[in-house]
N, C-alpha and C positions, 0 to 999 in steps of 0.2 A: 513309499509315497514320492512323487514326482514332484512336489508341490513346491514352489521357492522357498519356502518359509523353512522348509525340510532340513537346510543347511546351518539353520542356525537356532533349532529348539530340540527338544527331546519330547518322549512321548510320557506320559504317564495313565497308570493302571487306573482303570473304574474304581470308583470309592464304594464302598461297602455301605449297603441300606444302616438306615439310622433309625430307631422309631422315637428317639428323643431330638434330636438334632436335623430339623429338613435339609431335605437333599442340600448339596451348594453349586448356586450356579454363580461362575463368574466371568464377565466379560472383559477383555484386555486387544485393543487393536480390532485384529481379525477372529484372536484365538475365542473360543467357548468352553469352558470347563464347565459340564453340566452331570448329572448322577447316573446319565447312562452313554457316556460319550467317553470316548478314549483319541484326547487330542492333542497338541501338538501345543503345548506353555512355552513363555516365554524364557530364557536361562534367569532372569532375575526370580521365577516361581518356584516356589519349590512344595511338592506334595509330599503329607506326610501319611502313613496309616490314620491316624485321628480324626480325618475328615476335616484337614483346615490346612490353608494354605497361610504360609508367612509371608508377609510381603512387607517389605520397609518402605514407609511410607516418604519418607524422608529424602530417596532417591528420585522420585517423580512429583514433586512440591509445586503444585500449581503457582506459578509467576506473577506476579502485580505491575499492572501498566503504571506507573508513577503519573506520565505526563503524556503527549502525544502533541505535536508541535506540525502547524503547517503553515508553508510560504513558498517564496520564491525563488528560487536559484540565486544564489549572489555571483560577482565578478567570480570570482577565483574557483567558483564552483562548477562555472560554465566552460572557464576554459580550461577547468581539469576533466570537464567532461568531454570536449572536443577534441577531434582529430586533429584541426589545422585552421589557423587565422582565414578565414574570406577577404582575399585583399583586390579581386578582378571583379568587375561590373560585365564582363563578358560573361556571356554563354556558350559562345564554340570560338575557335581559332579558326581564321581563314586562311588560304582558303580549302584545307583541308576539311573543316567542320565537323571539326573533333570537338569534345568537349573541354572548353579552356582550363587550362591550369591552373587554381587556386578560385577556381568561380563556382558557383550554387551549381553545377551540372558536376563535379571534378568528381573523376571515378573514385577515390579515395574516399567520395559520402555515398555510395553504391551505387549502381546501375540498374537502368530501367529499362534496356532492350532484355530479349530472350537470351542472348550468346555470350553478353557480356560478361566480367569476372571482376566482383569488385576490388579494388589494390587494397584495404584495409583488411579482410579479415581473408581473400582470397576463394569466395563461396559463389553461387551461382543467385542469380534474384530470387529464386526459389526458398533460398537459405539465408539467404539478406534480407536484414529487415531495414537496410540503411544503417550510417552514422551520424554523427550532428558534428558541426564548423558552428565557426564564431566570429561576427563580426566586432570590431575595437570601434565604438562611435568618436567623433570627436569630440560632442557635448552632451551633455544629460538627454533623455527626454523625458517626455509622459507616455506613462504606459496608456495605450487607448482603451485598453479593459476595465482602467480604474476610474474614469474621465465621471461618469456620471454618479459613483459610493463617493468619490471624493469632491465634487461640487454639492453635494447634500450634505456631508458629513459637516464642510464650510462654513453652509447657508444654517445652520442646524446647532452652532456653536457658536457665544460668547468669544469675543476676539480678545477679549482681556484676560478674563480668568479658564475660556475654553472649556466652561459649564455647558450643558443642555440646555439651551434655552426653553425651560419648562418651569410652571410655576410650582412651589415645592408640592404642594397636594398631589398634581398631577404626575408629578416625577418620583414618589413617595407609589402610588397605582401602579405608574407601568414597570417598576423597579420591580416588585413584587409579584408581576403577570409575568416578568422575563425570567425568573426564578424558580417558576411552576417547574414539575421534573418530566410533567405529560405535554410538556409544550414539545412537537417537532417541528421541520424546519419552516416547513409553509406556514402552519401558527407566529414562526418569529416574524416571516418575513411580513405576514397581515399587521404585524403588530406595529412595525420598523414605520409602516404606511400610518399608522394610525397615531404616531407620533409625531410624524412629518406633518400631517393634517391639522396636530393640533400645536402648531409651531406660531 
């Protein structure tokens, strides 16, 4: 057998007709162990004359998502993911008009002619997908993606206690409609609306 898999299984014999015990088929990856097949098991299988195969279940123990967490990049995050501070408002240097050093063109976050080579990982733009830089602000801002969740979220809470402003009935309903398990996301979001509305 020519097959890659070839390197790292064995083969094992057809299992002998049963008329108490049906055939056994078993599926693993690629492989098929079926009553008329002579194929190619994994090393953790092992066949025996009996017509069963041992397998410890204990070695492939399906895993549990505990949690699943999403957000933003933080400081330290971003520029452990970067190659180098952005500290030039240039785009080329004259009057050569090359791309400036240390500015959003710098070959170090890859190149976007045909012939170029990027200095970071040293591949062709074929094989570059780019890098990412990082700019140091001087002062906070606001992110503009959040500008319009976070003026409703505002207009939408109690500035003392930063309750929902809802009357307990109502907020008693929608606590309960947000809890459905058949609710997906366009249901939230109709809902998100129908709270707003009734603000």
């Amino acid at each position: 057998m020519n097959s890659p898999l070839h390197r790292h299984c064995r083969l094992t014999h057809k299992p002998p007709p049963n008329k108490h015990h049906p055939p056994l088929t078993m599926a693993r990856g690629n492989v098929v162990i079926g009553p008329n097949q002579l194929v190619q098991a994994p090393k953790d299988l092992c066949h025996t004359p009996c017509n069963s195969i041992n397998y410890n279940p204990t070695i492939h123990q399906p895993k549990k998502i505990a949690s699943i967490q999403f957000g933003l990049l933080s400081a330290a995050e971003m520029s452990r993911c970067s190659e180098f501070e952005v500290t030039s408002a240039d785009l080329f240097s004259m009057p050569s008009r090359r791309p400036a050093r240390g500015g959003v063109l710098d070959p170090r976050l890859g190149v976007s002619d045909k012939v170029g080579v990027c200095h970071t990982c040293k591949e062709m733009p074929q094989e570059c997908a780019g890098h990412y830089g990082h700019v140091n602000l001087s002062l906070p801002v606001f992110h503009i993606g959040f500008f319009k969740y976070t003026l409703s979220i505002l207009q939408s809470i109690c500035k003392h206690c930063s309750c929902v402003l809802l009357k307990k009935d109502d907020e008693a309903s929608f606590r309960q409609r947000f809890r459905e398990r058949n609710l997906d996301i366009l249901g939230k979001g109709a809902l998100v609306k129908k709270v707003l509305e009734s603000l």
